[in-house]
C-alpha positions in Angstrom: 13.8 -37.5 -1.2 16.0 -35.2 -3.6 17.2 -33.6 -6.4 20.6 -33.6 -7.7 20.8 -30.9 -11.1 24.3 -30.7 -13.3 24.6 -29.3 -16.4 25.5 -25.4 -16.0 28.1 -23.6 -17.2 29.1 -20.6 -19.1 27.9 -20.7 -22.8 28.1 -18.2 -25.4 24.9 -16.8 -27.2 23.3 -18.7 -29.7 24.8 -22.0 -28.2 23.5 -25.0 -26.8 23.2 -26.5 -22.8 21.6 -29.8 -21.3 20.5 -30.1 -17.7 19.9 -33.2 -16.0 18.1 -33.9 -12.3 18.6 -36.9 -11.3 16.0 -38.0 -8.5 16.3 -40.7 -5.6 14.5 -41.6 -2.2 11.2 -41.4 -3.7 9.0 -42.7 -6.4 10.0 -40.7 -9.3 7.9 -41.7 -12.2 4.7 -41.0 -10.5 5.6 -37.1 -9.8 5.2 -34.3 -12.4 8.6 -32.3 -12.6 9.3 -29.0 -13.8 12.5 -26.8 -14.1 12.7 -23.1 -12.8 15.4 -20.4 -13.0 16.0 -17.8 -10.6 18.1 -14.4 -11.0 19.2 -12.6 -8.1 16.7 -9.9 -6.7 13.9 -11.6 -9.0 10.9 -14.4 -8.9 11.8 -18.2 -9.6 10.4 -18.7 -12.9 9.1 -21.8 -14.2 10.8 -22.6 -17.3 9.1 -25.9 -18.4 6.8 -28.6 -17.0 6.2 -32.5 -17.5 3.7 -35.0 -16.2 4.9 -38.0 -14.7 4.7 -40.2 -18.0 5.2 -37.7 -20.1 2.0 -37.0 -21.9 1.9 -33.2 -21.0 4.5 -30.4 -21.5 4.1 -26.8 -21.0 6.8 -23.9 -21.5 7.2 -20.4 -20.5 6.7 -17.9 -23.6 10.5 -16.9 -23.1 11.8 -20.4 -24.1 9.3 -22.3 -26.6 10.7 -23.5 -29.4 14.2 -22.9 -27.9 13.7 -25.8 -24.8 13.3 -29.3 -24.6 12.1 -30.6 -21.2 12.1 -34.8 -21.0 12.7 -37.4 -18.4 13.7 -40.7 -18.4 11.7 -42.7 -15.4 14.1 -45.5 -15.5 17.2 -43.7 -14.9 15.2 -41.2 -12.8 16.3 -38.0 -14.3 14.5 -35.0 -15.8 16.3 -33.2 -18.4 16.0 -29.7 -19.8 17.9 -29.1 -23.4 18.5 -25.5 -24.1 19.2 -24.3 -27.6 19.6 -20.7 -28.7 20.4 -19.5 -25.5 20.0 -16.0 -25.2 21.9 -13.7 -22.2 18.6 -13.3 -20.6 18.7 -16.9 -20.0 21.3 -16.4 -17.5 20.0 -17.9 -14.0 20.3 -20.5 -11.5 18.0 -23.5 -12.9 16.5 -25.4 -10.4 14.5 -28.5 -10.9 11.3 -29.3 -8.9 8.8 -32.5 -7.7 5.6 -32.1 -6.7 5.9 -34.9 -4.2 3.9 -33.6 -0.8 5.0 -30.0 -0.9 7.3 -29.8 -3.5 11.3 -30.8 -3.5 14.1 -28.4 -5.1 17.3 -29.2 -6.0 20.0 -27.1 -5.3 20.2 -25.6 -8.6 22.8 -25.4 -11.2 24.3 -21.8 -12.6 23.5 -21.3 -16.2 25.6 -18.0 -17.5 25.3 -16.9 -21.6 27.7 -14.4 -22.1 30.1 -13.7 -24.9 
């Protein structure tokens, strides 16, 4: 099973980054997914949530109405659209399957800096 995120890069404030996660070795559209960010000397935050079909989303406070999560269970992928970015947003975003124990990817660099 893993996890394969792209995506990150260096944006300025105000402007506008997509994630992906694209899955393989396992059953992807029967696992809920979420993406989490993580800066240095802090906790991994989850950043947004979404059931395996898509019926259920959840956010952290610090991104609604700014982030998009979706997935696509034919392509296997998990997306995360980012608008508005902010410099606080700056973190390593991981993306995460609750299949047994949980499955990370090895997290993409997302830096908002003018």
């Amino acid at each position: 099973a893993r996890l394969v995120e792209s995506g990150g890069g260096l944006v300025q404030p105000g402007g506008s980054l997509r994630l992906s996660c694209a899955a393989s070795g396992f059953d992807f559209g029967r696992y809920a997914t979420s993406w989490y960010r993580q800066v240095p000397g802090k906790e991994r935050e989850r950043v947004a949530a979404i059931t395996s079909i898509g019926d259920s989303i959840d956010y952290a406070d610090s991104v609604k109405g700014r982030f998009t999560i979706s997935r696509d269970n034919y392509k296997n992928e998990v997306y995360l659209s980012m608008n508005a970015l902010k410099p606080e947003d700056t973190a390593v975003y991981y993306c995460f399957a609750l299949v047994g124990s949980g499955i990370w990817g090895q997290g993409t660099p997302v830096t908002v800096s003018s």
